[in-house]
Every structure is written in C-alpha cells, then in structure tokens.
BAPA-522463 format. One record per residue: residue number from 1; residue in one letter; z, y, x of N, C-alpha, C, O, CB in turn; chain. Coordinates in pm, 1 decimal. Glycine has a CB too. Layout:
<nukes>
   n res       nZ       nY       nX      caZ      caY      caX       cZ       cY       cX       oZ       oY       oX      cbZ      cbY      cbX chain
 NUM   a        Z        Y        X        Z        Y        X        Z        Y        X        Z        Y        X        Z        Y        X     A
...
</nukes>
This chain:
<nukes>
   n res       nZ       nY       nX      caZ      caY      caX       cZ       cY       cX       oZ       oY       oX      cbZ      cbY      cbX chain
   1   x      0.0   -118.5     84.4      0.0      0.0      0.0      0.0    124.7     88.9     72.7    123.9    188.2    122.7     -0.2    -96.0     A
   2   x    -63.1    214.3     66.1    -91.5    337.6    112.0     59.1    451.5     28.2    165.1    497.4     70.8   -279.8    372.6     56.4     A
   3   x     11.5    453.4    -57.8    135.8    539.4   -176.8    211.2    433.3   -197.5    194.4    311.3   -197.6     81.8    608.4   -347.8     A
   4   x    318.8    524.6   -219.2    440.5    460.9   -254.9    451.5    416.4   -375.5    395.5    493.3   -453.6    539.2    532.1   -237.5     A
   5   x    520.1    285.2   -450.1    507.7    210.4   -541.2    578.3    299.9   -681.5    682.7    360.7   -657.9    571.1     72.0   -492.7     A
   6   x    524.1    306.1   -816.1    533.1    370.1   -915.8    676.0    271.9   -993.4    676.1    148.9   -995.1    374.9    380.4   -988.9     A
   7   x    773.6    346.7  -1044.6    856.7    221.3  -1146.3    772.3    157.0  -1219.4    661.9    188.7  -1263.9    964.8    270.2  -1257.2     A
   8   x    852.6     36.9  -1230.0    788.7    -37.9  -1288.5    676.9   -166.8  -1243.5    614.0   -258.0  -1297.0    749.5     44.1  -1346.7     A
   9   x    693.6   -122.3  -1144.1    539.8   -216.0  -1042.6    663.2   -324.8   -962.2    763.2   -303.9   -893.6    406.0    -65.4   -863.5     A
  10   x    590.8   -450.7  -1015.5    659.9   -524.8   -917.3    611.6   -589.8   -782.8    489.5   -605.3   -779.0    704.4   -613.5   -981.3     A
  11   x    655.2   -616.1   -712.5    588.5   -665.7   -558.3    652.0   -751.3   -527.0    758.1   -803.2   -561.6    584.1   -578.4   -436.0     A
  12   x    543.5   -771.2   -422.4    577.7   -896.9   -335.6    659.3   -818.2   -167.8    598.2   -736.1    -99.4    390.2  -1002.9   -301.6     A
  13   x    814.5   -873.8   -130.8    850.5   -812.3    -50.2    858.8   -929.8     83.5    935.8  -1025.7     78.6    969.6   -738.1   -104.3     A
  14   x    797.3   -912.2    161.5    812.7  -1039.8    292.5    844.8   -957.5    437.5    886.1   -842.6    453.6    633.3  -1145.2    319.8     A
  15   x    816.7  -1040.5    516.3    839.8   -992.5    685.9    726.2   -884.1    701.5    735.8   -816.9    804.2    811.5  -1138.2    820.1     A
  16   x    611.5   -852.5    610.9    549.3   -735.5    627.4    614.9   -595.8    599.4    613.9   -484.5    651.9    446.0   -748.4    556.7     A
  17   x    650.1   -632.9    532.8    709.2   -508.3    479.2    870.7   -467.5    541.9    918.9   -357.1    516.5    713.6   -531.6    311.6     A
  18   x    926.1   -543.2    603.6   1026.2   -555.2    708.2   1129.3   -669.2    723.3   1187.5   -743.7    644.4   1095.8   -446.3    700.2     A
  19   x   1127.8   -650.3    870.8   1222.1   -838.9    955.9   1304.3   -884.6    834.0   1310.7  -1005.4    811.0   1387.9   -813.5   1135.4     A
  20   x   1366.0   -799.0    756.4   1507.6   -857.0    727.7   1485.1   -900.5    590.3   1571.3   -918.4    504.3   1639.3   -749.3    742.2     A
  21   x   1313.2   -920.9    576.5   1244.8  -1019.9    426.2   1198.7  -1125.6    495.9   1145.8  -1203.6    416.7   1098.1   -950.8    318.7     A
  22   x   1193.1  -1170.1    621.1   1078.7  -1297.5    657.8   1174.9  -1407.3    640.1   1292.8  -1407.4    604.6    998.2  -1301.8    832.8     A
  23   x   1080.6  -1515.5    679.6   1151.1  -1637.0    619.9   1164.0  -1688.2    513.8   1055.9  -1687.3    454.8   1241.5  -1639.3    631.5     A
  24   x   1256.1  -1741.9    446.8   1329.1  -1758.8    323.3   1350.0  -1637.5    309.8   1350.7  -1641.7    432.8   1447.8  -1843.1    314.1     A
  25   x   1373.3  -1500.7    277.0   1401.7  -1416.7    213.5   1354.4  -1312.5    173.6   1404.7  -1202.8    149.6   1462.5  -1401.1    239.3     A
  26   x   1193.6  -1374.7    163.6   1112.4  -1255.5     76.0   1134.8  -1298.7    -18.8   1184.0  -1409.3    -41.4    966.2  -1220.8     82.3     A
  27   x   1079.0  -1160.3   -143.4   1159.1  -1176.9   -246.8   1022.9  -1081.4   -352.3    934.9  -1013.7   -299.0   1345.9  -1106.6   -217.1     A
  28   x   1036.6  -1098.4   -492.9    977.0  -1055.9   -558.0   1067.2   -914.3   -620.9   1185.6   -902.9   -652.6    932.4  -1164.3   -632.5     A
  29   x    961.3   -823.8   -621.8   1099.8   -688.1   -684.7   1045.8   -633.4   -762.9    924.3   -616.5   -752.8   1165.9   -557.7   -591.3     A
  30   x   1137.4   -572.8   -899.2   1070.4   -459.0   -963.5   1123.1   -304.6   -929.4   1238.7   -274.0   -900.1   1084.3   -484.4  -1113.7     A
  31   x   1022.4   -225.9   -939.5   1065.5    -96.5   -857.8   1157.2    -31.9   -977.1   1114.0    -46.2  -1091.5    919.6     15.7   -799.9     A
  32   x   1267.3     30.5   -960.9   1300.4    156.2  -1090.4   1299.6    289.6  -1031.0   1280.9    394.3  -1092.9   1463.7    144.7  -1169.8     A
  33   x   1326.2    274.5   -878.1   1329.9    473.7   -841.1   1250.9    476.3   -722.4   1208.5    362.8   -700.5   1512.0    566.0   -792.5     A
  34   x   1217.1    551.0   -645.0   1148.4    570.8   -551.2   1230.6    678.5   -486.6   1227.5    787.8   -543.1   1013.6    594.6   -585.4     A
  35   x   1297.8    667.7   -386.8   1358.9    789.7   -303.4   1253.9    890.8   -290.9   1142.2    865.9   -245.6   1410.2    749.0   -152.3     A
  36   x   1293.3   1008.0   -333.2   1162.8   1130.1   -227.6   1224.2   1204.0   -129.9   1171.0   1305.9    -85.8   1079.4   1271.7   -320.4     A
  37   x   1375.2   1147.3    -74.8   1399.3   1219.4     54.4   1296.7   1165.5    121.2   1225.9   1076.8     73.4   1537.1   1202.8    127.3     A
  38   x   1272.8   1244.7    303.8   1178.1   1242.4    366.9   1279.5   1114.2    468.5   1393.2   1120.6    515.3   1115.3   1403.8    419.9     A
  39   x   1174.3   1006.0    471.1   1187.5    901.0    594.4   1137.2    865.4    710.2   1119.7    971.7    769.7   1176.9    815.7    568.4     A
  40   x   1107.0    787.3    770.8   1000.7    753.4    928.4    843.7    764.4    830.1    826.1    757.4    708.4   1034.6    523.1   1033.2     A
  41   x    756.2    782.2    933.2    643.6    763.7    871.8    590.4    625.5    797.1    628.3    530.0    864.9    567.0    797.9    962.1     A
  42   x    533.0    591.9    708.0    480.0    486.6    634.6    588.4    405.5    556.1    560.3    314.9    477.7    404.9    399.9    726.9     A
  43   x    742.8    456.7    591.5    856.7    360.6    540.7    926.3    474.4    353.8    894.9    591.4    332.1   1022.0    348.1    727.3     A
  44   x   1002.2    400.8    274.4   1019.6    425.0    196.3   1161.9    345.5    137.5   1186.9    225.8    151.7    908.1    423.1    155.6     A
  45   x   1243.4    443.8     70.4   1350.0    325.5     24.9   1297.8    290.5   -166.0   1267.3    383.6   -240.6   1561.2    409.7     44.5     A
  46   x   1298.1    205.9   -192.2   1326.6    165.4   -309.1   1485.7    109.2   -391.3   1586.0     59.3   -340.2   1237.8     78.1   -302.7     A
  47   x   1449.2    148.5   -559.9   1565.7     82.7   -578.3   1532.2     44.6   -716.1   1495.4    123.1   -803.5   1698.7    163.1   -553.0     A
  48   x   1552.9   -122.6   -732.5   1529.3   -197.7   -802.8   1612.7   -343.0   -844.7   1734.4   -361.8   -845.5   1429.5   -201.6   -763.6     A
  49   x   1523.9   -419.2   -872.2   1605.2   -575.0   -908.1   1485.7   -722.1   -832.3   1364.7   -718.9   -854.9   1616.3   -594.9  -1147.7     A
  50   x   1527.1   -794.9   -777.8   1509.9   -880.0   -743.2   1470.5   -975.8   -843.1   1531.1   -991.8   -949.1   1590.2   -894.5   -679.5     A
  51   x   1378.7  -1032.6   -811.3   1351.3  -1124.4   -935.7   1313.1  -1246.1   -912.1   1250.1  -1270.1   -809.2   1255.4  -1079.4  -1020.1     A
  52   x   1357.0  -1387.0  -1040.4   1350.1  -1485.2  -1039.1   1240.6  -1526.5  -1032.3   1139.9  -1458.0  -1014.1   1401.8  -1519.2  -1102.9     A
  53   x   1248.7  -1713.6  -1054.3   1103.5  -1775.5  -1036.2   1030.6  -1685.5  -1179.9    922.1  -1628.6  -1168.8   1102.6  -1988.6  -1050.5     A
  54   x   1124.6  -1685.7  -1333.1   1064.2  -1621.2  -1454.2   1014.6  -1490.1  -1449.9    933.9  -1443.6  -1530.3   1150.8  -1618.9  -1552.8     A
  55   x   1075.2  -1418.7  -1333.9   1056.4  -1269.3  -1360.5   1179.2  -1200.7  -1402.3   1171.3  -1077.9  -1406.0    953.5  -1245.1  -1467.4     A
  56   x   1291.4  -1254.6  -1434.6   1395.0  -1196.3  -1474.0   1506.1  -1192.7  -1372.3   1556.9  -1286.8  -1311.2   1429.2  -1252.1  -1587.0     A
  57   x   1535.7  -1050.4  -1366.7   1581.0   -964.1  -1310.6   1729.9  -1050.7  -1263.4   1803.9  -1101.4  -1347.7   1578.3   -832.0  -1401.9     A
  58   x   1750.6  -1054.9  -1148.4   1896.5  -1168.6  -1083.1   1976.3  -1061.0  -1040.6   2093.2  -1060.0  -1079.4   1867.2  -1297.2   -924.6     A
  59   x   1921.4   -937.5   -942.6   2006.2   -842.0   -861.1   1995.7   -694.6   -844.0   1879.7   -663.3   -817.3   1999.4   -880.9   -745.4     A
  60   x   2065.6   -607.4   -849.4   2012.9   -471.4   -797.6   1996.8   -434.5   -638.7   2073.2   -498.4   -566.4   2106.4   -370.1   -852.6     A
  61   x   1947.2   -381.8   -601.1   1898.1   -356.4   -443.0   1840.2   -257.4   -420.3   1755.5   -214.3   -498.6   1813.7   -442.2   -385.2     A
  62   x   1879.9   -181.4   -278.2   1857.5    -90.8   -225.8   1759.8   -104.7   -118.3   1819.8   -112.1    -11.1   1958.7    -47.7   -200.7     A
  63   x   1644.4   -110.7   -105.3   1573.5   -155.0     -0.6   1525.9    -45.0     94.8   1549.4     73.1     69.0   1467.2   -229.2    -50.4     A
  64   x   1471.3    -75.7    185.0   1375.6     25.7    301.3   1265.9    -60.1    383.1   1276.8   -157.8    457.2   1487.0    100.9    435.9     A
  65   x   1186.4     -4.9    351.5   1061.6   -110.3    370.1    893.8     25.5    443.8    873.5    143.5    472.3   1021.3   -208.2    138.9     A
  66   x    847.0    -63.4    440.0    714.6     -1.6    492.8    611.3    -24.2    417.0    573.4   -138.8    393.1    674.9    -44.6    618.3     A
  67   x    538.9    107.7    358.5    451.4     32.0    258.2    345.2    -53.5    294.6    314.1   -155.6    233.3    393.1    115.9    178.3     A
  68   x    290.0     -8.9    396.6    159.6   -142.0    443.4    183.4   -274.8    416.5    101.6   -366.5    409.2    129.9   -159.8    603.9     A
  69   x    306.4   -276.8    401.9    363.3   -438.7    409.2    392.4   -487.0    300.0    414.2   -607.6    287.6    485.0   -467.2    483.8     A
  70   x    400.6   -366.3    158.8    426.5   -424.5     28.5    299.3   -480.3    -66.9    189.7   -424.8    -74.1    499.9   -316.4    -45.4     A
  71   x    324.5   -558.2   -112.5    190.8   -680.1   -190.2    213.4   -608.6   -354.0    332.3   -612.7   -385.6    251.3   -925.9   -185.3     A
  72   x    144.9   -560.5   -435.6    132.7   -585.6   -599.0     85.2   -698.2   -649.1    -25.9   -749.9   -638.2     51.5   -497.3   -663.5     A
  73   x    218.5   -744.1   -727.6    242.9   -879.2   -781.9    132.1   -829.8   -907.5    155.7   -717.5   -952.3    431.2   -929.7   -825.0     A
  74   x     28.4   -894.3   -960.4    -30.2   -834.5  -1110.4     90.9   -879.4  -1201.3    195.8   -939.6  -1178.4   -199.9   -913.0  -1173.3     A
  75   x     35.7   -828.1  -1308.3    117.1   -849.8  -1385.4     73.1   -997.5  -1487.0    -42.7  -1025.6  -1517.7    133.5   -714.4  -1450.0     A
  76   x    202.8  -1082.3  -1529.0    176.7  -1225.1  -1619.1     57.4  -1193.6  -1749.0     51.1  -1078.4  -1792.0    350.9  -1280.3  -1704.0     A
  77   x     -6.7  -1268.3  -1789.5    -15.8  -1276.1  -1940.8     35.3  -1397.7  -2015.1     27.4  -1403.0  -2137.8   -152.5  -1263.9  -1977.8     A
</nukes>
C-alpha cells in the first residue's frame, strides 16, 4: 500500500509489514483509526481488532507497521 489504510479495510498483517508479524504471528486486521501524527517515512500506527479464522473480531491492537508491507484482504461474499 502506498496510502494509508481507510477504517474499515481489513488486511493482511505479516513480516512485510514488520519483524514482530513474521512467523506464526501474522495476523488478519480490521482498521478503526488511522493515527495522523507524523511518523518515520512509509510507517503508520493503526488501531483496530485482530481477527479470527470467521472474521470476527478476537482483540484490540495498537499496531506500527509499514505500509508497503500491508496486503488488502477483499472483502467475503
């Protein structure tokens, strides 16, 4: 991603988007806020919920990530 992710958009979060998702602990997220303080270049904090195999929402989280590295999950039908 170039721009930063809109609420509501969920993604795919892995070791692209930063170390402390690789492995076992990437994770699927839905966005609710988008920080607009100013950060490093290309990085961004989000704050959202973590989500299950269904899509339903398990955790709240504060993330900091890099957008190049974030994936858009489409959305189910």
């Amino acid at each position: 991603m170039r721009e930063p992710p809109r609420p509501g958009m969920v993604l795919y979060v892995g070791a692209a988007a930063s170390v402390q998702f690789g492995g076992g602990r990437a994770m699927l997220f839905r966005v609710t806020r988008v920080c607009q303080l100013p950060t490093y270049h290309g990085w961004c904090w989000l704050t959202g919920y973590s989500l299950d195999e269904h899509g339903d929402a398990v955790q709240r989280r504060e993330i900091f990530v890099q957008l190049a590295g974030l994936r858009p999950v489409p959305p189910r039908r």
